[in-house]
C-alpha positions as CSV (number, residue, x, y, z in Angstrom):
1,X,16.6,-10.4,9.4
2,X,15.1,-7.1,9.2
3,X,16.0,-4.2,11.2
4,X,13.7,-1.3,12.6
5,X,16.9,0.6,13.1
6,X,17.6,4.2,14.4
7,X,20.0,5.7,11.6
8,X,22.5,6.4,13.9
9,X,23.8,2.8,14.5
10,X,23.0,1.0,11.3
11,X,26.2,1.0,9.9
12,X,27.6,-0.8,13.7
13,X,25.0,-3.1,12.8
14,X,25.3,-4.4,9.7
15,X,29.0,-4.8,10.7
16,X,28.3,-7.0,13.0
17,X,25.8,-8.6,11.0
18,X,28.0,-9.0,7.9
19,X,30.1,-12.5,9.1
20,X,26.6,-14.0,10.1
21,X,25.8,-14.9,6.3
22,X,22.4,-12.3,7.5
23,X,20.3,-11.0,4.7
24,X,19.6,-7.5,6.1
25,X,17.1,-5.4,5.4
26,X,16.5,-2.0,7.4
27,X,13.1,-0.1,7.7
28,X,12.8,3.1,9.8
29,X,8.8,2.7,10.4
30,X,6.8,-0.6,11.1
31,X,4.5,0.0,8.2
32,X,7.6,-0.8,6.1
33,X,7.7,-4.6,7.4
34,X,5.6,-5.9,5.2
35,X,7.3,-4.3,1.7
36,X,10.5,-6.2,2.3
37,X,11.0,-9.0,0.1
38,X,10.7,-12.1,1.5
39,X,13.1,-15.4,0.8
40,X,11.9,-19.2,1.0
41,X,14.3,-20.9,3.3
42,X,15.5,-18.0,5.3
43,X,14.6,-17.5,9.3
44,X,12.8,-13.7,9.4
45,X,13.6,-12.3,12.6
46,X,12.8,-8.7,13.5
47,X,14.8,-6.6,15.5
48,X,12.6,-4.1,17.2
49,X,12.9,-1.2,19.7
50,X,11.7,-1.5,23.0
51,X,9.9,2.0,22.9
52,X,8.6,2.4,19.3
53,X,7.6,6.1,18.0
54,X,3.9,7.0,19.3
55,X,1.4,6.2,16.9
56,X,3.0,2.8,15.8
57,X,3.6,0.3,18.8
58,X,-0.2,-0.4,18.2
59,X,0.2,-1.6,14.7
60,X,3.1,-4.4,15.2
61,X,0.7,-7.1,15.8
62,X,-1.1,-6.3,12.8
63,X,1.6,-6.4,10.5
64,X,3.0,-9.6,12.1
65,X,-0.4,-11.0,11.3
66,X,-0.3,-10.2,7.5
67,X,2.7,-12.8,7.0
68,X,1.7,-16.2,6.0
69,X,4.5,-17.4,8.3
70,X,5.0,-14.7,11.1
71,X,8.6,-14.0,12.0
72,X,9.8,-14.2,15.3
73,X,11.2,-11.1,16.7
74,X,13.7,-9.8,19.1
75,X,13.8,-6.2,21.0
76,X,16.6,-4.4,22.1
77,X,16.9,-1.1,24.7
78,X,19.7,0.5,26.2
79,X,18.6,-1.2,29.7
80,X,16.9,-5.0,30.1
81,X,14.6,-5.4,33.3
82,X,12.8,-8.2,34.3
83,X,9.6,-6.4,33.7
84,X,11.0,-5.6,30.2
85,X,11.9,-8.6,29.1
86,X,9.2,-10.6,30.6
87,X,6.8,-8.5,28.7
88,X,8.4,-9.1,25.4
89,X,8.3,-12.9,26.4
90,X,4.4,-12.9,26.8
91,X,3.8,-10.6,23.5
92,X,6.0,-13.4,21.3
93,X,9.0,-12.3,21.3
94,X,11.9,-14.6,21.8
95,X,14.4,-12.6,23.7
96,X,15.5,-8.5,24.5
97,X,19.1,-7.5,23.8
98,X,21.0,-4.5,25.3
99,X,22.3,-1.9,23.2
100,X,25.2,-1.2,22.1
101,X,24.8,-4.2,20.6
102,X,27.9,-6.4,21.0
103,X,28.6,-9.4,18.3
104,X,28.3,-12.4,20.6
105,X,25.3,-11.5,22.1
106,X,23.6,-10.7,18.9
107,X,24.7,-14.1,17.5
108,X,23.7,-16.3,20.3
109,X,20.1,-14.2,20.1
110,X,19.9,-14.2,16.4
111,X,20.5,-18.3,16.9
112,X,17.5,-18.8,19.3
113,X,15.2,-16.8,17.4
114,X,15.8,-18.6,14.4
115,X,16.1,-22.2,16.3
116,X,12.1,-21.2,17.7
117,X,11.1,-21.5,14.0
């Protein structure tokens, strides 16, 4: 999994991340993606923001695009709305999660994403 975190909440996070047998990675700016070491036989999922930094929404489907596999990825806002999540549905992405994260519903989304591989 790799994380487009805020560093304000990485450490609640990886905490819940850490009995999930999760390799994480955290990157602060999409053009990071694509310098994080990738594993054969691990699910990549990305966990992004629902309102990335102006400048760098634009680029996401370019980086996906570099991967010889793509990962699937997952975004996450303090609020979910139909609109929202419908719209992250039709750009690829497999589901939208509120934040504060809570364990549970982080597991059962990380599960999803990695059962669409």
């Amino acid at each position: 999994m790799i994380a487009l975190e805020d560093l304000a909440i990485q450490e609640d996070l990886a905490a819940l991340l850490s009995p999930l047998d999760v390799h994480l990675h955290l990157v602060h700016k999409l053009v990071e993606l694509p310098r994080v070491p990738r594993a054969e036989g691990l699910h990549d999922v990305i966990l992004l923001p629902a309102e990335c930094p102006d400048g760098e929404a634009w680029i996401i489907n370019g980086i996906l695009s570099q991967y010889k596999r793509p990962p699937v990825f997952l975004v996450y806002a303090r609020h979910v709305d139909y609109a929202r999540w419908s719209g992250v549905l039709d750009a690829g992405g497999t589901d939208m999660i509120t934040q504060p994260f809570r364990a549970g519903e982080l597991k059962a989304a990380l599960q999803r994403a990695a059962e669409r591989r």
